[in-house]
C-alpha positions in Angstrom: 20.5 21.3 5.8 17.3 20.4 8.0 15.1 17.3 8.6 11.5 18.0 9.5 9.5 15.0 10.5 5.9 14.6 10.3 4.6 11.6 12.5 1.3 9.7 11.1 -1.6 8.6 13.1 -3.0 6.2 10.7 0.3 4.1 10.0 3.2 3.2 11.8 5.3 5.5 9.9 7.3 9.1 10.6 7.6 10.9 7.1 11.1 12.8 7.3 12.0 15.4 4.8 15.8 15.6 4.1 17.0 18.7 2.7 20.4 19.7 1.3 20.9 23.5 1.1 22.6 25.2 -2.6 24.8 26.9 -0.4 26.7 23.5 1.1 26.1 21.5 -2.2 28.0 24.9 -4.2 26.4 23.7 -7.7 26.5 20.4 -7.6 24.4 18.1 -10.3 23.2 14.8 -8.0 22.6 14.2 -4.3 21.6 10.7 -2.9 20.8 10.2 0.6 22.6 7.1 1.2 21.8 5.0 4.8 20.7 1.8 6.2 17.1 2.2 5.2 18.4 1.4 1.7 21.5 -1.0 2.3 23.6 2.2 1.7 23.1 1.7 -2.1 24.7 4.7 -3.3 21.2 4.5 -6.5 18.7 3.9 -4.0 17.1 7.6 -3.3 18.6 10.5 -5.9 17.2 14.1 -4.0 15.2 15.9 -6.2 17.1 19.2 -6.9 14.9 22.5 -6.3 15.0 25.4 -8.3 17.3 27.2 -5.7 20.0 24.6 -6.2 18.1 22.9 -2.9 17.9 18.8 -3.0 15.2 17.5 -1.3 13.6 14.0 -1.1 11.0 12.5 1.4 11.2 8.5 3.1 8.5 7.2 5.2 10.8 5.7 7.9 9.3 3.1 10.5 8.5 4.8 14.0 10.1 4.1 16.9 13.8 3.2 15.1 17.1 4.9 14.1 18.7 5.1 10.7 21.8 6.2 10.0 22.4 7.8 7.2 24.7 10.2 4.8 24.4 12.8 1.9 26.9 11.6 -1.4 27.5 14.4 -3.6 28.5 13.8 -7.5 28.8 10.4 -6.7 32.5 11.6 -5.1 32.2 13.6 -1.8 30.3 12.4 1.4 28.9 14.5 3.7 26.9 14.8 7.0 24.1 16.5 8.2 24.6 19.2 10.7 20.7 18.9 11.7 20.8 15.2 12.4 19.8 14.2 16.0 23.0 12.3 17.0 26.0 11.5 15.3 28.2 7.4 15.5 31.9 6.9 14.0 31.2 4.3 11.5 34.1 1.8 10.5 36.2 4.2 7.9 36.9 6.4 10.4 34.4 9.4 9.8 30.6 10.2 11.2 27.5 8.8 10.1 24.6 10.9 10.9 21.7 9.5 13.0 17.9 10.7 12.5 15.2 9.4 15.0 12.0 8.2 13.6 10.0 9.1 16.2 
């Protein structure tokens, strides 16, 4: 799992790559990065899976804010990135992950 963030000059904007590894996701067929930046619809960004069973996706996220956010596996099984900046219990009980737009 990573993020890797790439802040723009020219817009107000910090472009942050989310990456799920093969060997966490084990085979599995969809990924969706779900968080507030997309009302936690669990449609709204589908990763792209890589060749090496990676999932990737990029979001341009507004500078200067912080989105929480989650990875949905096979539509069934949440989990959390353990590259995110921060972490916050959310109200079920488990972590949400945090990632600075900065």
């Amino acid at each position: 799992m990573s993020l890797k963030k790439q802040t723009l000059k020219s817009k107000p904007v910090c472009k942050v790559t989310f990456r799920f590894t093969e060997e966490i996701t084990k085979g599995a067929e969809k990924v969706t990065l779900v968080g507030d930046f997309n009302n936690w619809n669990e449609d709204a960004n589908e990763m792209k899976k890589l060749k090496s069973g990676d999932f990737t996706t990029l979001l341009e996220l507004e500078k200067g804010k912080s989105y929480q956010f989650r990875y949905l596996v096979n539509e069934k099984e949440w989990y959390n990135d353990l590259k995110a900046d921060s972490y916050i219990i959310n109200s079920f009980g488990a972590e949400n992950c945090i990632v600075e737009a900065i």
